[in-house]
Backbone as CSV, one residue per row, in Angstrom:
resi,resn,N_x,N_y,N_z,CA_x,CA_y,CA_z,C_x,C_y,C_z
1,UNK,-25.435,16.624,15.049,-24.641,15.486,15.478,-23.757,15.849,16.660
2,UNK,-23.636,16.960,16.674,-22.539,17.479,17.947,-23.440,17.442,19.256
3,UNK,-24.434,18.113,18.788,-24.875,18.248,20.184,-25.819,16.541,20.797
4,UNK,-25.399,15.821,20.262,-25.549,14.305,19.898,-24.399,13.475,20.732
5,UNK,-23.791,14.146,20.185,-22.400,13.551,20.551,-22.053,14.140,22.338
6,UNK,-21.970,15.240,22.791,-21.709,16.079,23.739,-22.766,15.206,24.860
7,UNK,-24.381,15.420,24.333,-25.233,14.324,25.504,-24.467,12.784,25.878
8,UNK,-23.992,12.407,24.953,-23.620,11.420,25.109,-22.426,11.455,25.947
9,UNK,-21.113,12.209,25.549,-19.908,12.645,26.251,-20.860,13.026,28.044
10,UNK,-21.905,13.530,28.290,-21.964,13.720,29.607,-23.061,12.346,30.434
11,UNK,-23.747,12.191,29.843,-24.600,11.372,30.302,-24.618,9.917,30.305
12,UNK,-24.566,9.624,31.400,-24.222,7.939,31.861,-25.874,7.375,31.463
13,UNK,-26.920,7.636,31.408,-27.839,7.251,30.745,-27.957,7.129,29.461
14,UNK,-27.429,8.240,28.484,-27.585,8.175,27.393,-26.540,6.952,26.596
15,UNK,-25.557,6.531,27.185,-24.448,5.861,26.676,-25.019,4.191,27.663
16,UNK,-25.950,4.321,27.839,-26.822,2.740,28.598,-27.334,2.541,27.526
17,UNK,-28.459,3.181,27.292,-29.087,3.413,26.263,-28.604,3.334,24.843
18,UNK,-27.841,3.883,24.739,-26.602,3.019,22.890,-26.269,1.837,23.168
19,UNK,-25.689,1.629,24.472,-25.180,0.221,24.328,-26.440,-1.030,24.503
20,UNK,-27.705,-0.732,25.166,-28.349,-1.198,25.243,-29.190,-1.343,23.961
21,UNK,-29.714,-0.541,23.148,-29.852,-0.828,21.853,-29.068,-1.751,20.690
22,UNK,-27.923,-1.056,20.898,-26.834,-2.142,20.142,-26.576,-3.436,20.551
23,UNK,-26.571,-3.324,21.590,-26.434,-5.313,22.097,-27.751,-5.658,21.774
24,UNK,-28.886,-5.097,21.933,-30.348,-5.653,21.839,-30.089,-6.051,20.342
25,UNK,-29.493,-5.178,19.379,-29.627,-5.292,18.035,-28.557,-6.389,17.677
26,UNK,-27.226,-6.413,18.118,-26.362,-7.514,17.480,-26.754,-8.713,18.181
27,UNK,-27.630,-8.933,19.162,-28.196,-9.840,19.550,-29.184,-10.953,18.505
28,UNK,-30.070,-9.636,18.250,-30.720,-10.305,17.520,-30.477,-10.729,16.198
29,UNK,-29.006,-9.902,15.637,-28.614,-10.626,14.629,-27.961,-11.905,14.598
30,UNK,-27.302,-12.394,15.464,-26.831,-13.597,15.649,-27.691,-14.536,16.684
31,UNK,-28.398,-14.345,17.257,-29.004,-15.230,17.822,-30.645,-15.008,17.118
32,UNK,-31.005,-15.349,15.817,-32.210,-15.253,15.571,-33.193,-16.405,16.012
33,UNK,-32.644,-17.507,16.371,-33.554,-18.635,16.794,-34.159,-18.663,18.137
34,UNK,-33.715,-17.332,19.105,-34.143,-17.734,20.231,-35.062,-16.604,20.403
35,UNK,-36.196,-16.080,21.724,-37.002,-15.339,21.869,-36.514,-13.840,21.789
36,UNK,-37.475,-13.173,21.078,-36.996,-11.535,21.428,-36.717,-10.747,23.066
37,UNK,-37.114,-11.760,24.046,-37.433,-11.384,25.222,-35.821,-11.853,25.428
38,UNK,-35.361,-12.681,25.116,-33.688,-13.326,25.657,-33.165,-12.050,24.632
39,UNK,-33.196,-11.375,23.954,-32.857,-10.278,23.271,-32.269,-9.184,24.019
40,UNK,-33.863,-8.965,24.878,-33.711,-8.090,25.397,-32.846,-8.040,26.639
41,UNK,-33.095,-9.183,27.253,-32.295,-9.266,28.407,-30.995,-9.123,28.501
42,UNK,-30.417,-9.846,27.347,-29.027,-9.687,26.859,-28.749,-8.473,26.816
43,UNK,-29.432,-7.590,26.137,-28.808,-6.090,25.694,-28.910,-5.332,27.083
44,UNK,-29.781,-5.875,28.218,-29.768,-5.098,29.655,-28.527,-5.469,29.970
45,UNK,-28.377,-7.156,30.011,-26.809,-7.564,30.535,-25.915,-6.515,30.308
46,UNK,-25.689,-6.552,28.880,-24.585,-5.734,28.662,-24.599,-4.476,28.655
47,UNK,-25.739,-3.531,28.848,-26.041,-2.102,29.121,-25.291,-1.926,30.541
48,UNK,-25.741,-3.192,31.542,-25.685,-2.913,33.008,-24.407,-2.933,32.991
49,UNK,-23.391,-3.976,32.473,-21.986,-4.308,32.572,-21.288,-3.289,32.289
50,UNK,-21.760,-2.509,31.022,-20.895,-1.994,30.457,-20.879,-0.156,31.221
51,UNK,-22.110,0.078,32.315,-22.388,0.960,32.595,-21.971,1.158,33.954
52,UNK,-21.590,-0.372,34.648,-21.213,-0.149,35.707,-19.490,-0.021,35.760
53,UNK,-18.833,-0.258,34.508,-17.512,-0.468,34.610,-17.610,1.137,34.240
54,UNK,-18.127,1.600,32.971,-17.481,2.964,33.082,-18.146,4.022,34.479
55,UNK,-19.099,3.955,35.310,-19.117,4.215,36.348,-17.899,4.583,37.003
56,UNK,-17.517,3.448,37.344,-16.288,2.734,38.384,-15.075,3.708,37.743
57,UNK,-14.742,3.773,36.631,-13.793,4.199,35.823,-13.827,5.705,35.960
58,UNK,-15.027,6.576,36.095,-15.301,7.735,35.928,-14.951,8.476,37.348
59,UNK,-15.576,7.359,38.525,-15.197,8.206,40.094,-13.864,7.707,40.284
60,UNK,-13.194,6.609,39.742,-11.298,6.421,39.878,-10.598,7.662,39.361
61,UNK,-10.976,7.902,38.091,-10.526,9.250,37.249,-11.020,10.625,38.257
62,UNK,-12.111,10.822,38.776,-12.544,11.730,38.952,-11.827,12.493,40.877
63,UNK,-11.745,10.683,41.657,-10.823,10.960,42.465,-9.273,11.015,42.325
64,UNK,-8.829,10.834,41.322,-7.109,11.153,41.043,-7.145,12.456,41.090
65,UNK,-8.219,13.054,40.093,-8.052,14.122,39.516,-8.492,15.215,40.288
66,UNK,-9.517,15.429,41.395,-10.164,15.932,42.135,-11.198,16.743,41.547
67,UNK,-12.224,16.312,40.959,-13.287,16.590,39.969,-14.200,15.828,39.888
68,UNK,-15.463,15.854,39.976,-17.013,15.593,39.476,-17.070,14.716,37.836
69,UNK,-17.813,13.874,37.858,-18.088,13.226,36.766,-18.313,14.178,35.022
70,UNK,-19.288,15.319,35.813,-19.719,16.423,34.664,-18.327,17.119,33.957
71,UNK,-17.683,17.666,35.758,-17.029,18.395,34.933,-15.806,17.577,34.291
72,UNK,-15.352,16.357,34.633,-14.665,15.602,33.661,-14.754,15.751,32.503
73,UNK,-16.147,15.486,31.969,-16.847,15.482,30.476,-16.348,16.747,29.779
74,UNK,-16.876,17.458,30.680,-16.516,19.096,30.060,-15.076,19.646,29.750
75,UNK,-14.425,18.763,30.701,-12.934,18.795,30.716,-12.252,18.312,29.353
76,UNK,-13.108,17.095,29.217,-12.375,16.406,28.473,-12.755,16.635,26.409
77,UNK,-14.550,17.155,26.738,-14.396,17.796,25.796,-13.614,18.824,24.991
78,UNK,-13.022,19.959,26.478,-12.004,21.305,25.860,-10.969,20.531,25.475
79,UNK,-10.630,19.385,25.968,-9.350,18.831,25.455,-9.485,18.035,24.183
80,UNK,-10.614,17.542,23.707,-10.798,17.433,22.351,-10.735,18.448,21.000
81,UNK,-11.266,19.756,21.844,-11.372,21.204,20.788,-10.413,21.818,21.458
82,UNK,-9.090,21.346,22.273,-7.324,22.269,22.417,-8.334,23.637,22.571
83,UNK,-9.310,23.950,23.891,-9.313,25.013,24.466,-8.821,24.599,25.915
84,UNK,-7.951,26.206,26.242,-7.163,25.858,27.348,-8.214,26.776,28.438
85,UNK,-8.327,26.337,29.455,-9.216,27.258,30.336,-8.698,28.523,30.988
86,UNK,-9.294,29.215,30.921,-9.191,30.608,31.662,-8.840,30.709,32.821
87,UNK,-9.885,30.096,34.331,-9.787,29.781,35.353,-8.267,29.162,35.813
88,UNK,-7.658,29.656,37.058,-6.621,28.864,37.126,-6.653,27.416,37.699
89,UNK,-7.926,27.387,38.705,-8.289,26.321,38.876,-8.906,25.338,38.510
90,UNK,-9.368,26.085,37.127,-9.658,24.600,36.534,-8.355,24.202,35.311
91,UNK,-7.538,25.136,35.442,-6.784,24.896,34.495,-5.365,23.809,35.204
92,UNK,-5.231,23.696,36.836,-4.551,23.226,37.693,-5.719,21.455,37.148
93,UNK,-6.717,21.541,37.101,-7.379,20.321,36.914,-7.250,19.735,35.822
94,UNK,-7.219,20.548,34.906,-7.124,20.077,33.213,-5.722,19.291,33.289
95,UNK,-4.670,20.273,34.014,-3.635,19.508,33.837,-3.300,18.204,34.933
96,UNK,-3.754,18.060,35.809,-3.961,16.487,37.130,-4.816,16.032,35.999
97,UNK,-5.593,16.452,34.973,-6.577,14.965,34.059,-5.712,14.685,33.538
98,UNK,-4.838,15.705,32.317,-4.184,15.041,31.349,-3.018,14.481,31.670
99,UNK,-2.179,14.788,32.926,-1.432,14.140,33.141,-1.413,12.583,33.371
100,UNK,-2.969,12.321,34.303,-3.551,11.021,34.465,-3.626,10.371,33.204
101,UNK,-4.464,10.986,32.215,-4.603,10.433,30.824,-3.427,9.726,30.343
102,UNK,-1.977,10.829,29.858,-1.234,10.373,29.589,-0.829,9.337,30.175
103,UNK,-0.300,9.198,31.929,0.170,8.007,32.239,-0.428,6.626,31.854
104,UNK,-2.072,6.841,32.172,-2.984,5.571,31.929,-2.451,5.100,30.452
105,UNK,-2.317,6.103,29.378,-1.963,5.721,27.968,-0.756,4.997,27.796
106,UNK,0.227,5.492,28.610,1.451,5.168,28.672,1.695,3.889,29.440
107,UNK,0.882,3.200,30.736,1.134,2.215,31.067,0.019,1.109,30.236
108,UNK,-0.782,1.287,29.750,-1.349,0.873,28.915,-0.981,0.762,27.109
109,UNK,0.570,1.175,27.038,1.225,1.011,25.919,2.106,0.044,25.989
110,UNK,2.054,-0.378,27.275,3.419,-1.514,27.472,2.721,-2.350,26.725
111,UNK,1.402,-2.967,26.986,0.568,-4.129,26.712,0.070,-4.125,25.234
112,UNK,0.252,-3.019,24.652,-0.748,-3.015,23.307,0.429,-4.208,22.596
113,UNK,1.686,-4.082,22.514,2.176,-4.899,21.192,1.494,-6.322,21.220
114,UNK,1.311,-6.780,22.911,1.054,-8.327,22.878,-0.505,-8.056,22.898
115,UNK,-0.779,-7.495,22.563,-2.844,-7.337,22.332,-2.699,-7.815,21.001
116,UNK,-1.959,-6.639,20.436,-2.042,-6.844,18.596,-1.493,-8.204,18.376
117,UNK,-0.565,-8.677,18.453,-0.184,-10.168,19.264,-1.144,-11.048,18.965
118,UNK,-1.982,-11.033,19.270,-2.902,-11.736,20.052,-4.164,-11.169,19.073
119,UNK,-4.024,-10.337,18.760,-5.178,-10.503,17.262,-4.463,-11.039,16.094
120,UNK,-3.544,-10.588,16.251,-2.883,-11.103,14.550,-2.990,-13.042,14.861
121,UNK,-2.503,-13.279,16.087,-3.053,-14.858,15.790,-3.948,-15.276,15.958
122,UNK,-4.841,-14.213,16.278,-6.938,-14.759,15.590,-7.050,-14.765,14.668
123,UNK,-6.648,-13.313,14.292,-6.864,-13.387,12.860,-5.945,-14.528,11.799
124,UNK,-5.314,-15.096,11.611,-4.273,-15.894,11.186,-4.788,-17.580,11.610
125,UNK,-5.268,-17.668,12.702,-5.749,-18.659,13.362,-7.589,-19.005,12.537
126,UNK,-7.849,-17.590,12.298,-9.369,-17.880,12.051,-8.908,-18.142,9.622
127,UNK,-7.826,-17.204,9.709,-7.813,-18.144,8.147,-7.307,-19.656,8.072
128,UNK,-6.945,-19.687,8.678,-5.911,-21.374,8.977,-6.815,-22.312,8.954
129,UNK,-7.984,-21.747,9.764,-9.828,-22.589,9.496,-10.132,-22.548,8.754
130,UNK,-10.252,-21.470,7.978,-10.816,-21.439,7.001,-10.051,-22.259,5.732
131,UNK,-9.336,-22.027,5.263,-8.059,-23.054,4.641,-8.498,-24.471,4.613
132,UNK,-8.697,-24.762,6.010,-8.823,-26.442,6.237,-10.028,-26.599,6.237
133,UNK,-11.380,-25.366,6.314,-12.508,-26.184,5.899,-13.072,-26.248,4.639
134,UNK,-12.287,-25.224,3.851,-12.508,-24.924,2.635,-13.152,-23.753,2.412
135,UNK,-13.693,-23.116,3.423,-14.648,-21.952,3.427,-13.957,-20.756,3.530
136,UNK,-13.386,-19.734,2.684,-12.482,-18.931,2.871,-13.527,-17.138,3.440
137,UNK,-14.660,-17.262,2.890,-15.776,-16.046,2.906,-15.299,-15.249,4.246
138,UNK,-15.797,-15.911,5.134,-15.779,-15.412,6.803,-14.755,-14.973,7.322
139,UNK,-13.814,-16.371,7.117,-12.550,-16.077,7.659,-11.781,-14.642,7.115
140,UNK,-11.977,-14.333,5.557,-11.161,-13.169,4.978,-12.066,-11.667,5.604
141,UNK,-13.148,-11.428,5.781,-14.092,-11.106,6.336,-13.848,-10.649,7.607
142,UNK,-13.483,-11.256,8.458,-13.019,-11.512,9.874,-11.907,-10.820,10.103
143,UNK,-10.635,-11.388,9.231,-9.223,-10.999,9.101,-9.067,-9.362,9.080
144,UNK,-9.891,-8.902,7.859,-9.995,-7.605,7.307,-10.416,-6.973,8.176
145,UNK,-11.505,-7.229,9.351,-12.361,-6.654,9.916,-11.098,-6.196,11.292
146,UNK,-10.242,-7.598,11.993,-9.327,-7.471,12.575,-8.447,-6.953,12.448
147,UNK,-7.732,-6.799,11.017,-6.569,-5.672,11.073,-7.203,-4.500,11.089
148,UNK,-8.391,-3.673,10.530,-8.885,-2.237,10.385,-8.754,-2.183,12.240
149,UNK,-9.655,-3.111,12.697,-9.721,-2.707,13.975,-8.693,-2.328,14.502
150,UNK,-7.502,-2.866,14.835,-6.155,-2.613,15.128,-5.571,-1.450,14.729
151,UNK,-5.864,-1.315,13.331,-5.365,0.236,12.708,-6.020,1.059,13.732
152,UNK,-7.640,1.253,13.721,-8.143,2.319,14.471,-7.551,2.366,15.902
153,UNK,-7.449,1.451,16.280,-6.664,1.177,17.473,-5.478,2.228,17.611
154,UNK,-4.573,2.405,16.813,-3.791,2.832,16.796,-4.028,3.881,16.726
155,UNK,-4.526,4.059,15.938,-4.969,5.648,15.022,-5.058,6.351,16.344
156,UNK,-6.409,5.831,17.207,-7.333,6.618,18.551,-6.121,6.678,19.083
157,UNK,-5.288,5.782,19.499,-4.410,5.987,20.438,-3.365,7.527,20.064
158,UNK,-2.828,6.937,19.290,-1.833,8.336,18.522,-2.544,9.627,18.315
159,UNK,-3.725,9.591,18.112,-4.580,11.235,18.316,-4.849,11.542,19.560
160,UNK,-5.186,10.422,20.281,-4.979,10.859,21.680,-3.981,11.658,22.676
161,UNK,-2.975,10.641,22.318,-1.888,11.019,22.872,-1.469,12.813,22.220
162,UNK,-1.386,13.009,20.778,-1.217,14.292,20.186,-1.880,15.413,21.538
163,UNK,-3.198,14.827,21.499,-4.070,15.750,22.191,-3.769,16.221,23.428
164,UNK,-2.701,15.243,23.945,-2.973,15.083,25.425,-1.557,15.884,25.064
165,UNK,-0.543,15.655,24.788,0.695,16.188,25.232,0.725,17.878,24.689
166,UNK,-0.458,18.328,23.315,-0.247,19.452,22.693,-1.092,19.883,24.068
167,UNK,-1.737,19.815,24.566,-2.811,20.421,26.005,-1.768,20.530,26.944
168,UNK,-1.434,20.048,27.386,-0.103,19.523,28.752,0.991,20.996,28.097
169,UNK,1.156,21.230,26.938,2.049,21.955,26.519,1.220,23.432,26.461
170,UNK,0.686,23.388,25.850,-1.035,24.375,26.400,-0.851,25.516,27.369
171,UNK,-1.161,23.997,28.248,-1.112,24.337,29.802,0.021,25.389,30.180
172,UNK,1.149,24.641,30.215,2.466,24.962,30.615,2.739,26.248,30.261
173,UNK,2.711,26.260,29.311,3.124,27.937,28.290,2.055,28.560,29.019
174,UNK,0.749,28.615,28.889,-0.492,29.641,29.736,0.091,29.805,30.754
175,UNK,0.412,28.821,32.114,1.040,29.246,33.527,1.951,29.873,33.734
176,UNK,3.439,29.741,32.398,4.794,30.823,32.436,3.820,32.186,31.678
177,UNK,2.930,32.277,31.129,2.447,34.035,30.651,1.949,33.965,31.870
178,UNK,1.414,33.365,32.414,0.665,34.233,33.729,1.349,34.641,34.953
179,UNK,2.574,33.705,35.177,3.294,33.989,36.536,4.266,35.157,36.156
């Protein structure tokens, strides 16, 4: 599964390819009345969409940071397994990523309360339907499905962040032993 996981962490094909399966597949679970061929197309739609945004996302990151798409991956893997690099220059890079990381997390924390916001009155909005049509199944279904999501939400975020500031700290301490 790791080495599953790692193809995937590097390869912009292989992560087309999941998403393109999976949209092909939740496609066809909710749209069963229409052709397998509108199936497919759909799951390209969203392979292409979803492949050209993290593209875009990968050379923004990769020019802040002054680094290659690969070695991002690789980067960002050591920063998943808190190995600090040897090299000083890539260790000058590790820290321009995670610093990027953190900020992106951090200006992207202003917005989370009114996200959650904004699910809690879907979710709340989608029992309120349910209530008034009498059909409670979906809606509780839905609800449940919306708060877990939110939890994980959180969860990713707060391990993230752990990751990013125990690395950043990593870092720091490695550069005072070395100077």
């Amino acid at each position: 599964m790791g080495a599953f996981k790692d193809w995937l962490d590097r390869s912009l094909a292989g992560q087309a390819t999941l998403v393109f399966v999976l949209g092909t597949g939740i496609t066809a679970l909710f749209r069963r009345d229409e052709h397998p061929v509108y199936w497919v197309v759909r799951g390209g739609l969203y392979a292409a969409v979803v492949v050209t945004v993290l593209a875009v996302q990968r050379r923004k990151v990769g020019r802040a940071v002054g680094a290659d798409p690969r070695a991002l991956a690789e980067l960002n893997r050591k920063i998943r397994h808190r190995e600090v690099p040897s090299e000083p220059e890539e260790r000058a890079t590790m820290r321009r990523l995670v610093t990027e990381q953190l900020r992106q997390m951090e200006r992207a924390g202003r917005w989370l309360p009114y996200w959650l916001g904004f699910m809690g009155l879907v979710a709340v909005g989608m029992l309120v339907l349910g209530v008034a049509t009498g059909s409670l199944g979906f809606p509780l279904v839905f609800t449940v499905g919306v708060i877990c999501f939110c939890f994980w939400i959180l969860w990713m975020r707060r391990r993230s962040m752990d990751r990013c500031r125990s690395m950043h700290a990593a870092l720091r301490g490695q550069d005072e032993r070395v100077s």
